[in-house]
ZAFI-51028 format. One record per atom (N, C-alpha, C, CB): x, y, z. Coordinates in steps of 0.02 Angstrom, whole numbers, plus 50000, padded with zeros to 5 digits. Glycine has a CB too. Layout:
% residues N
XYZ
...
//
This chain:
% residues 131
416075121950403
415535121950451
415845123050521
415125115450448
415725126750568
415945128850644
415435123050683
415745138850669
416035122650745
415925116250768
415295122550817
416735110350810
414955115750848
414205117350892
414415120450953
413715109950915
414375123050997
414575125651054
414335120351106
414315132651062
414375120151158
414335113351193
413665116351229
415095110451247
413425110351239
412865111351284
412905112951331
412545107851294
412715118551380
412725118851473
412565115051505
412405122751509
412895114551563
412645109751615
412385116251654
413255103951657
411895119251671
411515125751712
411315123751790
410715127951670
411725124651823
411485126451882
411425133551933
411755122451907
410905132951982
410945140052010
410335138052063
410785147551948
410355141952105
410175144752150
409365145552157
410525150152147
408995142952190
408995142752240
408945133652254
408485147852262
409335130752309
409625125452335
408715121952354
410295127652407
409025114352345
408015111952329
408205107052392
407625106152224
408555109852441
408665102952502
409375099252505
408105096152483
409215094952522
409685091252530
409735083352501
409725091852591
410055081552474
409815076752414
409995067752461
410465078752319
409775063352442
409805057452457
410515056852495
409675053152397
411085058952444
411675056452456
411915060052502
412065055852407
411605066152525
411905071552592
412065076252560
412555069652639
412155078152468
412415083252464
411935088552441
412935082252430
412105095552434
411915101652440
411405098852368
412565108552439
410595099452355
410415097952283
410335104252265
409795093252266
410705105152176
410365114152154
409925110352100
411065122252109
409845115652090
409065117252029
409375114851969
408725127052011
409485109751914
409615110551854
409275113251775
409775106051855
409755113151744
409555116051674
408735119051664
409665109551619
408485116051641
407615121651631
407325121651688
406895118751577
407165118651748
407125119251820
407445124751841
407385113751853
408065126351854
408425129751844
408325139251819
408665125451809
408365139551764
408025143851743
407205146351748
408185142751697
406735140851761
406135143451783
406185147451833
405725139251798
406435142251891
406465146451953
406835153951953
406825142252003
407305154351915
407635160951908
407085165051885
408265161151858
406765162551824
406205166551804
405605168851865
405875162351747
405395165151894
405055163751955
405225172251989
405425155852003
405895169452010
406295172552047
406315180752027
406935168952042
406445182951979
406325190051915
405565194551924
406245185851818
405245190851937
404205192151915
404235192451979
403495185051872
404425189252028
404135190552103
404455194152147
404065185052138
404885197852124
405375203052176
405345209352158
406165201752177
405145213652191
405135220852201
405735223752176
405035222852271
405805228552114
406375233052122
406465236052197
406275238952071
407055235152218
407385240252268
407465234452324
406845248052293
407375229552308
407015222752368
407935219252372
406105214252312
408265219352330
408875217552328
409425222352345
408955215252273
409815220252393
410475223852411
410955225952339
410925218352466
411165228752312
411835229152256
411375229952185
412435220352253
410705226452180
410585228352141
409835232052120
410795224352117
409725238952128
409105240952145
408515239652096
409165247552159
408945239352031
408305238151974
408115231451949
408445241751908
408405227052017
408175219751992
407555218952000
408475213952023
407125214851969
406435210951986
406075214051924
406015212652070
405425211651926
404655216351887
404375220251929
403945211751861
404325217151994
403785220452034
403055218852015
403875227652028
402545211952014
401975212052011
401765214652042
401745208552009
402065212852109
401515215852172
401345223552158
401915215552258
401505227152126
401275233652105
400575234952087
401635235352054
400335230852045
399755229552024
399405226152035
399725229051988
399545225252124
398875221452173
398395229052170
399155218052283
397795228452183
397255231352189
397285236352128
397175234052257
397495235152093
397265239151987
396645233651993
398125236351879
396485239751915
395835233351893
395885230651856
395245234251876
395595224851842
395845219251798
395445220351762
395915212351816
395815226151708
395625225951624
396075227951577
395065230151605
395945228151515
396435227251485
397195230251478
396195227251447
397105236351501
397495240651507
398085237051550
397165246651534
397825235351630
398325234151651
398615227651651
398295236151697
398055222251611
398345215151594
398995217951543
397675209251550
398815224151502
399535223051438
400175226051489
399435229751341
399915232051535
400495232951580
400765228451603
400405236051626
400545224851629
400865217651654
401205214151604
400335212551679
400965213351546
401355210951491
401855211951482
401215211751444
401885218651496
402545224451454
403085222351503
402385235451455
403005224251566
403465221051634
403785215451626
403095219351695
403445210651628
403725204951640
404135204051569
403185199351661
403835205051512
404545204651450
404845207951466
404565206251376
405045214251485
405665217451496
405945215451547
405645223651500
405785213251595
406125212651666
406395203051631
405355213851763
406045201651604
406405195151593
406985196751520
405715188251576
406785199451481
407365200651455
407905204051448
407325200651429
408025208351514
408585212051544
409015208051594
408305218151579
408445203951610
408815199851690
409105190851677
407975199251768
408675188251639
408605185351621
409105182151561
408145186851624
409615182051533
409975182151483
409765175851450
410645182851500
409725169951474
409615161451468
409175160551394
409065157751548
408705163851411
408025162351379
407915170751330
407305160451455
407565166851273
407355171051226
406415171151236
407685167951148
406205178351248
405535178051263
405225179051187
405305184051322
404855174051178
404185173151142
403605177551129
403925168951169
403425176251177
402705180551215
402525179951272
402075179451191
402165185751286
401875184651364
401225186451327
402175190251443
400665183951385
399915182251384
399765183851460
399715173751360
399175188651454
398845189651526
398235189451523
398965195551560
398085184151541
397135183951525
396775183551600
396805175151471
395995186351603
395825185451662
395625178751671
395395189751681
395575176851749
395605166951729
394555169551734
396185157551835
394265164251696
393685163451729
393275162151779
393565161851715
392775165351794
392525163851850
392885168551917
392605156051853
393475172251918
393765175351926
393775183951920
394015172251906
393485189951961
393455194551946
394315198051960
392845196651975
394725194852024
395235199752006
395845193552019
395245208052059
395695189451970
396705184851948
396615184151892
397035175851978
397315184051869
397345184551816
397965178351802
397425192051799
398115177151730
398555172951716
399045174251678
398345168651698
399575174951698
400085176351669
400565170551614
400395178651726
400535169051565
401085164451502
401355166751494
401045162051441
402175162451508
402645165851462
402845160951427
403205169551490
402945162951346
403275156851298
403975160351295
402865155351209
404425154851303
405175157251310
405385149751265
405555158451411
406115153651237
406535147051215
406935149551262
406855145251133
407665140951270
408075140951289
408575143951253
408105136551305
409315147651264
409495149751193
410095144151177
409775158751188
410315142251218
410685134251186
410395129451163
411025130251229
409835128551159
409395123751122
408835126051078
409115119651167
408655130851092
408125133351055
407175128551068
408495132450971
407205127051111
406615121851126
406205125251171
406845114751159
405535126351127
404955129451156
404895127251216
404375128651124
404655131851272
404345130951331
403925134451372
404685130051359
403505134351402
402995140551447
403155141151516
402155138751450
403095145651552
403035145751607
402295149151634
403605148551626
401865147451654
401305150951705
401195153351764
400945148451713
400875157551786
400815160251850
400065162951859
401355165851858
399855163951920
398905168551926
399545172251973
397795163551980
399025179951976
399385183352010
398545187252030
400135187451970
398235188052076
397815189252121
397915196052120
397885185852182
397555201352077
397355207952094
397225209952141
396985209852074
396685207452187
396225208952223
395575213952245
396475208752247
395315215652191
395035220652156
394525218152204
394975221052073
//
């Protein structure tokens, strides 16, 4: 039997203040990675110095219309942009439903595992068409 690989201790970027004791606080383990995820879905390709094809780019699909077509476009994005950029996490599924009561936001799920643990988790977002 091969021994287990060790668990990560994950930290990164972006810095959450300054912590009780004075020192620099980062983001840990699934905290951590959300925000990276966060971080992926909300940045414009070309928006980064060194690397031009980072991000999804939602903001692309402010003023589309919120139907189905471009809820699965949105789908399609954000799995790829999270599983190119993203290495951490194994994507599940993404889900884009319109929220109710709501003619142009929509809601974005993502079911992701961790891949050192394998332990289900979601992340959510509305992202405001503005139709």
């Amino acid at each position: 039997m091969s021994p287990r690989a060790p668990i990560p201790n994950i930290i990164s970027w972006p810095l959450g203040g300054i912590s009780d004791e004075g020192q620099l606080a980062w983001s840990e383990n699934d905290e951590s990675v959300r925000e990276s995820m966060l971080n992926i879905l909300l940045t414009r390709p070309g928006e980064r110095l060194q690397r031009p094809a980072f991000g999804a780019g939602l903001s692309r699909f402010i003023h589309q219309p919120n139907n189905e077509t471009t809820r699965n476009l949105i789908a399609g994005v954000v799995r790829k942009s999270l599983t190119v950029w993203e290495t951490r996490v194994i994507v599940d599924g993404v889900d884009v439903s319109q929220v109710s009561g709501s003619l142009a936001e929509v809601h974005i799920n993502v079911r992701y595992r961790l891949r050192h643990n394998q332990v289900p988790s979601s992340l959510g977002l509305r992202l405001n068409l503005g139709v």
